[in-house]
N, C-alpha and C positions, 0 to 999 in steps of 0.2 A: 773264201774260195782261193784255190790257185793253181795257177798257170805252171806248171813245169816242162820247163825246154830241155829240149836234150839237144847234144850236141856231139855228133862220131867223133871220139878221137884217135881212130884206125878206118881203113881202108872201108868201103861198102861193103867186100866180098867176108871181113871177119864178123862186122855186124851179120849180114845173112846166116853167118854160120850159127848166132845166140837166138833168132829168130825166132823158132817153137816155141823157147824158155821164156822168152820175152813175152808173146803172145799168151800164155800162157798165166803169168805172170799179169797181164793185163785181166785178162778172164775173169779172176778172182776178186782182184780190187773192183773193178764191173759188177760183179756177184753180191760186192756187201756194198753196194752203193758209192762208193766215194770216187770211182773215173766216174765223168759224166758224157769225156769226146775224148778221140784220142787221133794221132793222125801222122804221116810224115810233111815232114819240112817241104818246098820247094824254091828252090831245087834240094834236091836230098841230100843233105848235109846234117840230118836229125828228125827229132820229131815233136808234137806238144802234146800235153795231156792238161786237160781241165778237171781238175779235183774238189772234192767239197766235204763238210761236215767231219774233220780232224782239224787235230791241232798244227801249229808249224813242226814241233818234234816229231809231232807223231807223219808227218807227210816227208821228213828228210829222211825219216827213216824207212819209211816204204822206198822212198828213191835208190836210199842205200841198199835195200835185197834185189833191187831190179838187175835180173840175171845182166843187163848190159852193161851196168854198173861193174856185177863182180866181175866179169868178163873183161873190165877194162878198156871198153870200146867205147864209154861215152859217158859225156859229162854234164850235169844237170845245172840248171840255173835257174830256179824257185822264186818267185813273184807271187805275195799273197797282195789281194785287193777285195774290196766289199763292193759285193755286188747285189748296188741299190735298184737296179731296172735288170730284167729279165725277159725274158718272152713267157708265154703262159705254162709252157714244156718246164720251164726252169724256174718256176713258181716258189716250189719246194724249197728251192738254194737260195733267196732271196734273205736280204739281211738288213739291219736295220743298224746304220751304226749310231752307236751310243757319244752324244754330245755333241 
């Protein structure tokens, strides 16, 4: 599983402006499973997204199409961890690490 943070690195008012693309951009990843939450920061300096079931290549690179990304307004910080307890919602993502 992982934790990716974002981080604006332009004003609030240029982020709003990637907004729809962004949301948009979440929609899909939602759609084939792998966002699980997503959210802004507080105070609003970013946002997090909790992802699941790819690889670490395969999650820098979704980071990398994220319209905010190509927009230039924001910087990601990716944290994978194995996640051995869950609540029952989050059963599914549940991993069993080896050794």
């Amino acid at each position: 599983m992982f934790v990716m943070e974002l981080t604006y690195t332009a004003p609030v008012e240029a982020v709003e402006e990637e907004m729809d693309a962004h949301i948009a951009w979440l929609d899909g990843y939602y759609a084939s499973g792998v966002f699980l939450a997503s959210g802004r920061k507080v105070p609003r300096d970013g946002g997090i997204i909790l992802a699941a079931g790819v690889s670490r290549a395969e999650i820098e690179r979704i980071a990398a199409e994220d319209p905010f990304t190509l927009a230039g307004v924001c910087e990601y910080r990716i944290t994978e961890f194995i996640a051995t307890k869950t609540s029952g919602d989050l059963a599914a993502v549940r991993e069993n690490p080896v050794g």
